[in-house]
N, C-alpha and C positions, 0 to 999 in steps of 0.2 A: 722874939722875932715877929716883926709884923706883916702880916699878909695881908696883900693887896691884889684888886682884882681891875681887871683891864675895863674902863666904860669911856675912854674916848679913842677919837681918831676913828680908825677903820680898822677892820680884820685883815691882816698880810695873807699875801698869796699862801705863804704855808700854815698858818691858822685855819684857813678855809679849805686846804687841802686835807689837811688832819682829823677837820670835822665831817668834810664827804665821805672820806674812809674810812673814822670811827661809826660816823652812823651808816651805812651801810653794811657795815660788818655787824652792827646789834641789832638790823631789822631782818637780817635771815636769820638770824640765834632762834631756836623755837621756844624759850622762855621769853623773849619779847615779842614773838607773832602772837601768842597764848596772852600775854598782858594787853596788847593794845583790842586783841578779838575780846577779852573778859569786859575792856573800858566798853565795847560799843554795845555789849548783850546786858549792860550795867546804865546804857541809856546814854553814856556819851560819846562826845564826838571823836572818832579816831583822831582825828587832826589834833586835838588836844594831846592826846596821848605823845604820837611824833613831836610834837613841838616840846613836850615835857622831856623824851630823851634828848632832845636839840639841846635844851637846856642845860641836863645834866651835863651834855657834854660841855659845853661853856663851862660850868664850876670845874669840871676837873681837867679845864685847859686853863684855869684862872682869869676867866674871861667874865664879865658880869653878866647874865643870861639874858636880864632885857635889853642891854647893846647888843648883845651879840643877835639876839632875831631881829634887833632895827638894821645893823648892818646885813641883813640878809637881804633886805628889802631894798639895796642899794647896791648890790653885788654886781648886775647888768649892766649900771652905769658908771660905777668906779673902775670898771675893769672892763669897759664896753673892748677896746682893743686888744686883752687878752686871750685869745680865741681859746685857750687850752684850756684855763680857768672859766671860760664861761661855758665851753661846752662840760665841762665835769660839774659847774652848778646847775647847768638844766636836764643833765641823768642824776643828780640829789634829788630834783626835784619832782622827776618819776619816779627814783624810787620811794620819796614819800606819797605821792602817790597810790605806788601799787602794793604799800604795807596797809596805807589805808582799804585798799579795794579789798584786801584779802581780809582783813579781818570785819568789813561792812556786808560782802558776798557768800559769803561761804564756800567749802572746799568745789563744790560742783560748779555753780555760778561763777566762781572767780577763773576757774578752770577753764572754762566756756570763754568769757571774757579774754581770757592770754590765747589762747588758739585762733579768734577772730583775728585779734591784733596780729599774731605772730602773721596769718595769711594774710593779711592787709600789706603788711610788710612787707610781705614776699609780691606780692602785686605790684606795691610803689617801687620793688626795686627791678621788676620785671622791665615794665613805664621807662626808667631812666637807663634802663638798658637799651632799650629800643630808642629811647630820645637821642642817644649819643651817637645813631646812624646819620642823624643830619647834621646839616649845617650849624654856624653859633647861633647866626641869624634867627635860624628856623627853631631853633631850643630853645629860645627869646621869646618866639612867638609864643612858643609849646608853652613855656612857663606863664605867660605872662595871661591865656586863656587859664590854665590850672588855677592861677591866682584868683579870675573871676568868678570860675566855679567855689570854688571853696569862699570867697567871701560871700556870692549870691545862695548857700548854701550854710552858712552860720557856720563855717570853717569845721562840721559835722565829718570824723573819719572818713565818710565814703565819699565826699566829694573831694577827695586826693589825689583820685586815681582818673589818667583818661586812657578810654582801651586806644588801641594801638589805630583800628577806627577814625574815630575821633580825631586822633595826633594827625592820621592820615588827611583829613577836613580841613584841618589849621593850616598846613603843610602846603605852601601855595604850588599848582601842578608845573612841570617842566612843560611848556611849549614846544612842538615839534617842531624844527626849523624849516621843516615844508609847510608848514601854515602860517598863512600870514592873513590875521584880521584883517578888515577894511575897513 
């Protein structure tokens, strides 16, 4: 019987679902947190590493593993209108990410690292809680100053957040109907 391996077209939506949640499931196994940490105290690049599981997983979907990382690089725009599928490729592609960070940082550092973020987090959703008191208009504005901070700020975590302050700045004030400019 001859076996063949998939290297044109594109990855189907459940090809690429199968490969989010197989790798996912092997990069919290602690035999491959332990492998990719051995790759980087060995001098190489963790990213090598994740892309090596990436890979295997391709051979044991029968897929040929350098289409399958080209078709990774095309996943945003083959599927730009899949909202489901692209948001489950860009948590793959934190959580390669944060296999690499953990075995680049160490147990303390990387630690440090998830706690910042987790409070970051818990910040940016404070922000959108508070944004959703006003108007669409005013959330427009809200976003649309967030946006120039973070881009006038090399899109850097901490420029995500504006304090409530701020939002208040953006927020153009209600005029009291007993005053009237001249």
């Amino acid at each position: 019987m001859e076996s063949r391996t998939q290297s044109t077209g594109m990855l189907t939506r459940e090809q690429l679902f199968h490969l989010f949640d197989r790798f996912s499931f092997l990069t919290s196994q602690s035999d491959v947190k332990k492998r990719i940490a051995e790759a980087v105290r060995d001098k190489q690049e963790a990213v090598a590493v994740t892309t090596a599981i990436q890979e295997e997983i391709f051979v044991e979907m029968g897929v040929d593993p350098r289409f399958g990382i080209s078709c990774l690089g095309k996943v945003s725009t083959e599927y730009e209108n899949d909202r489901d599928l692209v948001i489950q490729f860009y948590k793959f592609l934190v959580k390669e990410e944060v296999a690499c960070d953990e075995a680049e940082l160490g147990e303390e550092e990387f630690a440090e690292k998830m706690l910042y973020h987790q409070n970051l987090q818990e910040q940016q959703l404070e922000m959108l809680k508070y944004m959703r008191k006003f108007r669409m208009d005013d959330q427009s504005a809200i976003l649309e100053k967030l946006h120039q901070q973070m881009e006038n700020g090399n899109y850097e975590s901490e420029t995500s957040i504006l304090s409530a302050e701020q939002i208040e700045d953006i927020v153009p004030r209600k005029v009291s109907p007993l005053y009237t400019p001249s």
